[in-house]
N, C-alpha and C positions, 0 to 999 in steps of 0.2 A: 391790155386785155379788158379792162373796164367799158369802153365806149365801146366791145367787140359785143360784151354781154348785154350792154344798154340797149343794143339794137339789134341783138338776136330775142331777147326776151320779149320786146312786144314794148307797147305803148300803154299797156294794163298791169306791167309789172315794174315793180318799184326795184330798183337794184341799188344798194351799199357797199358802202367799204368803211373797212374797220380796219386798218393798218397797223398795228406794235410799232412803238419806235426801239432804236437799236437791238436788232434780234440777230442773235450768232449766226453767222454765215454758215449758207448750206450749197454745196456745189451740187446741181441740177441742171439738163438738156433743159433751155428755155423752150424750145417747141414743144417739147412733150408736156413741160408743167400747164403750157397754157393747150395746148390738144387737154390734156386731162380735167381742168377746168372749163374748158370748152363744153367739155363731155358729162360732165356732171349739171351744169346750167340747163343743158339740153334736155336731159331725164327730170331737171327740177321744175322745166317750162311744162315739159306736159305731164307732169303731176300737180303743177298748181292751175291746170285748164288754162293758161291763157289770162291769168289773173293774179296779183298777190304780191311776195316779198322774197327777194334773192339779197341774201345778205352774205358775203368778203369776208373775211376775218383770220387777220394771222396773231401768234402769239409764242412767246417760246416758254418751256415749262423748267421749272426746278434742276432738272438734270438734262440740259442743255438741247430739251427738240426743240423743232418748232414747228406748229402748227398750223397750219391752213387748213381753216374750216369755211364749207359752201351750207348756208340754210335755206331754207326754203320755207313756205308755206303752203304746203302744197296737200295732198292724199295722206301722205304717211304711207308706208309697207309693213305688210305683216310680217311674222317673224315667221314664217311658211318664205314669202317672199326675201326677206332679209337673207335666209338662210340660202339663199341658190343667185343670189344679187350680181353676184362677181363671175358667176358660169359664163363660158362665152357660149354666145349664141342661145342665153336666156332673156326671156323678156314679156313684160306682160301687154304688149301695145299689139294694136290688130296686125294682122299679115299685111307690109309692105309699107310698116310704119315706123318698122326698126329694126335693124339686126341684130340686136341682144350683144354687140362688140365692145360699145364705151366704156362701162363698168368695167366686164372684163383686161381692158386695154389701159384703164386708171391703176387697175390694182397689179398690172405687171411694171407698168412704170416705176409707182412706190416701192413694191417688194426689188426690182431690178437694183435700184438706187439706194436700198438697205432700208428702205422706210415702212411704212406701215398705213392702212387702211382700215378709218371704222366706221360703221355707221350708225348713226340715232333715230330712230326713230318710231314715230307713234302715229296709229292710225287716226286720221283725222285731225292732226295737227301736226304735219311735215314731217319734216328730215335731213336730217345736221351727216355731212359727209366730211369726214376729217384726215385731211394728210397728214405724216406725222413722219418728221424728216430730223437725222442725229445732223447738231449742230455743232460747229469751231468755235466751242466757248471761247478760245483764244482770239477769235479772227471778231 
């Protein structure tokens, strides 16, 4: 999915990865995880205009998630927008420049799969989108 984002983001965007080594196994539709990150890249390209920083990052926490977070550099949303982010067929891009689907379609992924959806962020300095999936401490 790396080289899928390299080259959807643009030649002005810088994109990372930040990998965890050994994180609890978490059973997830490989299409969906990567359509869902697909979909967040997308929303973070045209909040950082065509310019900036996409950063990867997984990690797992104390009581066994684990996290994939997408950052960005982008706008930021307000928490007016934050608060309606997941609506389908919400969206703040001109008529014929989005369907307001992807959020929506991330966060039925996460919740489908027992996980969880959050977002960070602050206006004028981006926005951290975090999956958060129960891991097989044992696996």
């Amino acid at each position: 999915i790396m080289a899928l984002l390299e080259r959807t983001m643009g030649e002005n965007v810088a994109v990372g990865c930040e990998l965890a080594d050994h994180l609890p196994m978490v059973e997830l539709d490989r299409n969906q995880l990567e359509s869902a990150i697909l979909n967040i890249a997308l929303n973070a390209r045209d909040a950082m205009d065509g310019k900036g920083e996409l950063v990867v990052t997984t990690q797992a926490s104390a009581d066994g998630e684990v996290a994939l977070s997408i950052s960005d550099t982008g706008c930021g949303m307000a928490d007016e927008t934050l608060a309606r982010a997941t609506e389908p067929f919400f969206t703040t891009k001109p008529v014929g420049s989005g369907t307001g689907l992807g959020l929506s379609q991330v966060y039925g992924f996460a919740t489908q799969t027992g996980g969880r959806l959050i977002f960070e962020s602050r206006v004028g300095t981006g926005t951290t989108v975090r999956l958060l999936f129960a891991g097989d401490i044992g696996g």
